[in-house]
N, C-alpha and C positions, 0 to 999 in steps of 0.2 A: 395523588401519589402518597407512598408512606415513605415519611422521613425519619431519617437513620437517627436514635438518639446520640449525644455527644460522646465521643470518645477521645479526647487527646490524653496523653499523658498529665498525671494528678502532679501537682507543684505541691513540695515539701510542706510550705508554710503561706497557705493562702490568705493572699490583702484584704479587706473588709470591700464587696463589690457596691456599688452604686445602680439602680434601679432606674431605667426611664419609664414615661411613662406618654405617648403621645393623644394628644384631642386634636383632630384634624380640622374640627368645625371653626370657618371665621364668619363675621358680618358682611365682610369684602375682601377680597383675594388682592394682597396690594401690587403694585406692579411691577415689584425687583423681585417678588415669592417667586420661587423655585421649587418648595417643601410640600409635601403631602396635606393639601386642604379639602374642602366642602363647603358650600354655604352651608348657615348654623339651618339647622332644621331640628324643631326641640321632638317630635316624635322620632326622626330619626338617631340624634345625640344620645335621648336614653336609649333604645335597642343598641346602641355602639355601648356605651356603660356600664350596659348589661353582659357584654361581649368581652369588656374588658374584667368584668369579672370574672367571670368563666374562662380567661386566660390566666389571670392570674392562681386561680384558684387548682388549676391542672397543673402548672408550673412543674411542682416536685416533680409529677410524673414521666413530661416535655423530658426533660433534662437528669432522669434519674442515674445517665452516666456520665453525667458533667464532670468538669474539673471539680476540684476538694473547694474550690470558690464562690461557684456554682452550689454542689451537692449540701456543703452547710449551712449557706444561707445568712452568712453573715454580712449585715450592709451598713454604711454608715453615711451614706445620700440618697434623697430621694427628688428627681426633677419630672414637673408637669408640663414638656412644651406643646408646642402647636405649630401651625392653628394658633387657636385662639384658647387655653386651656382656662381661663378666668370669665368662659362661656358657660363652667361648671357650675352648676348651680351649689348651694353648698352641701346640700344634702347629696347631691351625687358626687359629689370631693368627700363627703364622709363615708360612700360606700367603698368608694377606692381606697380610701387611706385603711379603712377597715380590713377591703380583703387584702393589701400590702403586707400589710401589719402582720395577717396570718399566713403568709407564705416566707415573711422574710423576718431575722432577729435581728432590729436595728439596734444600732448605739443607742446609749444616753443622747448624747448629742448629736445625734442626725440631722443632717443638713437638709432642710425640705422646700425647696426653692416650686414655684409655680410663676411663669408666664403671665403678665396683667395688661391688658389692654387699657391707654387713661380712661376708655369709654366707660370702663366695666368695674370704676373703682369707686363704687358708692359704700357708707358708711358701714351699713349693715352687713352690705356680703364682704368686705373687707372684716371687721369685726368677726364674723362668722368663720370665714378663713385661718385668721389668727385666733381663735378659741379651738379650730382643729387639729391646731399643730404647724400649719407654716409656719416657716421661720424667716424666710427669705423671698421676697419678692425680687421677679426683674421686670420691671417695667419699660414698655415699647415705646419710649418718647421718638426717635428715631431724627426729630427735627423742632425746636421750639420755633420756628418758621411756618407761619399756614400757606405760605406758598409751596415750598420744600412738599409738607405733607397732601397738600391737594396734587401734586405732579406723580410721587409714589402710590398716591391712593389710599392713604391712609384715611380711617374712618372719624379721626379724632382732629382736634384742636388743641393748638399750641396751651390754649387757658386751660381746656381740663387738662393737658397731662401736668402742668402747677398744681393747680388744684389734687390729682390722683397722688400726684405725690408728700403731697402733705394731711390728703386724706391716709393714707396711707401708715403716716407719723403718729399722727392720730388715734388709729386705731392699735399700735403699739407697736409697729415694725421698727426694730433697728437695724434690719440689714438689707437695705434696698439697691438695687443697681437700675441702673438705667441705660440703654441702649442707642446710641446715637449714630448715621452716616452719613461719612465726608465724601464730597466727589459727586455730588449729584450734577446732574446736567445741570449748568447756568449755575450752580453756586459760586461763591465768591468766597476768596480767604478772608474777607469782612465779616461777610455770613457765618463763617465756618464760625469765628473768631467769636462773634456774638453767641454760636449754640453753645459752645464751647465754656463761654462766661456764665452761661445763665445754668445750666448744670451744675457747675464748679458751687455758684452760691446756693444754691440746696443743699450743697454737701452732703453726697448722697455716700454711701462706703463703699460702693463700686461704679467703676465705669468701662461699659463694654463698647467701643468706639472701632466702628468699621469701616474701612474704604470701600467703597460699593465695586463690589462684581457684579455683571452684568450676565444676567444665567440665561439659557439656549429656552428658545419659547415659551418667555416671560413679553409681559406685555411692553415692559421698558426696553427690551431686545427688541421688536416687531419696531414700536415711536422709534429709535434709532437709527433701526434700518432703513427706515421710509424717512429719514432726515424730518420728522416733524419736532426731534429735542437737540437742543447746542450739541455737536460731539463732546465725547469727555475728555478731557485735560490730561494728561499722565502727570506731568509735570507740576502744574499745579494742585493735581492729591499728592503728589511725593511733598508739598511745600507744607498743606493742610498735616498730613502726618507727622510731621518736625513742630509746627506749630501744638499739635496738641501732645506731642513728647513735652514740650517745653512747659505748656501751662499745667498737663497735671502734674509735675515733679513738682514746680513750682507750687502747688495746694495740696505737696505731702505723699500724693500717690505712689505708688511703687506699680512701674511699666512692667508687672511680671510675666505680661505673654505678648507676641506682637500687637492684639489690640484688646486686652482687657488690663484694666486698672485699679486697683484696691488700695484701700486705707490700710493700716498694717491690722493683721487679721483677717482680713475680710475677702483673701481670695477664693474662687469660686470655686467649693472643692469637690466637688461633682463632675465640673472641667476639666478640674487638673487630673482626673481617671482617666480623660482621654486623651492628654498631652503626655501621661505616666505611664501606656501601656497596662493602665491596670483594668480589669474586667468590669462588665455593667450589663446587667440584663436587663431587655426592650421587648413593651410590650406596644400593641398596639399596629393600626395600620401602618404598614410603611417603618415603621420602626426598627432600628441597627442597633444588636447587642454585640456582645464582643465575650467570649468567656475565656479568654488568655490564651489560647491555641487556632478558633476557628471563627470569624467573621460571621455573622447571619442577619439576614434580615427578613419582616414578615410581608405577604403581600401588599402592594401599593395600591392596590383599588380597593372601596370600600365594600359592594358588596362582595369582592371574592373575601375579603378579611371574614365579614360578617358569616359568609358560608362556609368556610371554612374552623372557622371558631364552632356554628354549629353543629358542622359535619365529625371534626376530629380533635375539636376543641384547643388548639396551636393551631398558626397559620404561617410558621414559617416556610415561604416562597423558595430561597435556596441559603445555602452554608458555603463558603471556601475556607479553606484550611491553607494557612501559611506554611510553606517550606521559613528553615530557620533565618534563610539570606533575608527573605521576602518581609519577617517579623522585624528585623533587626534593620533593615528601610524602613520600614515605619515607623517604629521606636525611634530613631536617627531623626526623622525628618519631625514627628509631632515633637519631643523632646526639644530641638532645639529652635520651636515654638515660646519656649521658655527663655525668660533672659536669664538663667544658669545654666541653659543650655544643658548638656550630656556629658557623662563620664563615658568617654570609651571604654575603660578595663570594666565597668560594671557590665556595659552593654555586651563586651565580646565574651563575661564569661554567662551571662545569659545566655545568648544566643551563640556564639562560638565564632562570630566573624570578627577580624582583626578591622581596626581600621585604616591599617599601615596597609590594605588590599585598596585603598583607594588614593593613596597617596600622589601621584599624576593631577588628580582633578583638586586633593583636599590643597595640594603645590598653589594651580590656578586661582582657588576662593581666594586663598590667604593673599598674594598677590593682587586682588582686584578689590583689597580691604575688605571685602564680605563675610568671613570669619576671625575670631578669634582665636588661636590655640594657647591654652597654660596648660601646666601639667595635668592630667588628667581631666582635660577640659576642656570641651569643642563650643565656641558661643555664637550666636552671630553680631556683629557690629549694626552697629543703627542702618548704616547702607544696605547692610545685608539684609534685615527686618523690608527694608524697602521694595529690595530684590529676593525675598526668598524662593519665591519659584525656581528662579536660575541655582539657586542653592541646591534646593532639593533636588531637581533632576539631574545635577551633576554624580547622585550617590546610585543612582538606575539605570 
């Protein structure tokens, strides 16, 4: 099919957009993945490589009626996930960054974060990486427990992600984050408490710490089902998440999203585009951009990505376009994602919804301590963080 190039209306004074870029290839599909993978296959990785060049490289053309966000190309993030994107070998992380580079005018200071498996953090291609231009590593520790990682499926050990991450230091990174989740079947708030510690003394300048959601035909949904893992606790992750509110404040951190954590400076600001409603163009299979007016994303299987790449060179699958209410629920619900939570008057003269139209339910949160209100200022309280779901769909 031919896809309509973008049309929403052009914003006066466009933000500097952020660029994804996904690699679907891992060594093992772990068992809480839900995300767009492939076993690595290095014949097939380069022809995707190649693929993602050839997207990038039509780019202007995809979008020649994009928003003014869009259309000038100004970026000031750039993120490689996965998958496994530290499967890249580095000469094909240099062709990418190359043709980036010629389709987009980054900052000085572009934020160029890549995805690292601890399997995949040997000296050289670490080395190699950071002579390309990363700047920012996030590293999949997930569990310094080799129990923990044997039950997910993870392909690593608790010793190398130590190791990965001081190879890591090594090689000159100073802005590394590490990825950690609470609530595993049979974890223990001991357990928690130990991952929790042994992170902390890395001191690493960010921490992205999740309570596991359990995604629809994933292999730890199936063991679930079939009762072969402990049921999970709710209770007990609402306890783990209070515990690690308490130790990273305690070691300086600042909680500025419900589960990512940074030293001062060091929040993830490639992230925070998509807690800020601001735009980010996505390439890649499966891949979700966003250009400030219409949602898109490109096929989710690889060979149609790869045929489609050859045939028409984009392979965006489908677009929706937000009515205003519909942008202004989003904006609402990832915003107050943030512990500043949203200014209503900014948001309603955005988008033009008042927030006094929801006052009945906004009555309720505040009543059930789950938000905050001060002047010009909607937050959620730690309870609320606990329970945002219930937050969010109160506004839909």
């Amino acid at each position: 099919m031919t896809v309509a190039p973008f049309s929403p209306a052009r914003p006066e004074t466009p933000a500097p957009l952020g660029a994804y870029v996904h690699f679907p290839f891992c060594v093992a599909k772990c068992a809480y993945c839900a995300f767009v993978t492939r076993s690595y296959d290095a014949d097939l990785a380069e022809r995707y490589v190649a693929a993602l060049e050839t997207e990038l490289r039509y780019f202007p053309e995809a979008c020649a009626a994009a928003p003014l966000a869009f259309s000038a190309r100004r970026a000031d993030t750039l993120y490689f996930g996965g998958g496994t994107p530290s499967r890249l070998t580095p000469r094909q992380l240099e062709r990418l960054l190359t043709a980036c580079r010629a389709v987009f005018d980054f900052a000085p200071d572009t934020e160029i974060t890549l995805e690292i498996n601890p399997g995949d953090a040997q000296a050289d291609r670490l080395a190699a990486y950071r002579a390309l231009g990363v700047t920012r590593l996030s590293l999949g520790v997930q569990s310094f427990l080799d129990d923990d990682l044997a039950l997910t499926g993870r392909d690593h050990r608790a010793r190398e992600a130590r190791q990965a991450f001081r190879a890591a230091r090594r090689a000159g990174f100073d802005n590394v984050s590490l990825d950690l989740i609470a609530g595993l079947p049979g974890q223990t708030l001991a357990a928690w408490r130990a991952n929790l510690r042994e992170a902390l003394d890395l001191e690493p300048e960010h921490l992205s710490l999740y309570l596991l959601e359990v995604k629809e035909n994933t292999t730890l949904a199936r063991q679930l089902a079939a009762a072969r893992l402990p049921p999970l606790d709710d209770d007990l992750a609402a306890e783990m998440y209070l515990t690690l509110l308490e130790m990273t404040a305690r070691a300086g951190f600042d909680a500025y999203e419900i589960s990512n954590f940074a030293r001062p400076g060091y929040r993830a600001r490639h992230n925070l585009k998509y807690w800020t409603d601001a735009p980010y163009a996505a390439f890649g299979v499966g891949a979700h951009g966003y250009d400030g007016v219409e949602r898109y994303w490109n096929s989710d299987r690889l060979e149609d990505y790869l045929a489609r790449i050859g045939e028409r060179r984009q392979a965006i699958a489908e677009r929706t376009r937000r009515s205003p209410r519909e942008r202004w629920q989003e904006a609402l619900m990832l915003g107050l994602r943030l512990a500043e939570g949203v200014s209503p008057s900014a948001l309603q003269a955005r988008y033009g919804i008042d927030l006094s139209d929801y006052a009945p339910a906004l009555g309720d949160l505040r009543a059930a301590g789950l938000v905050e209100i001060a002047p010009d200022r909607l937050r959620l309280t730690v309870r609320g963080r606990l329970l945002s779901n219930e937050v969010f769909v109160a506004f839909y």
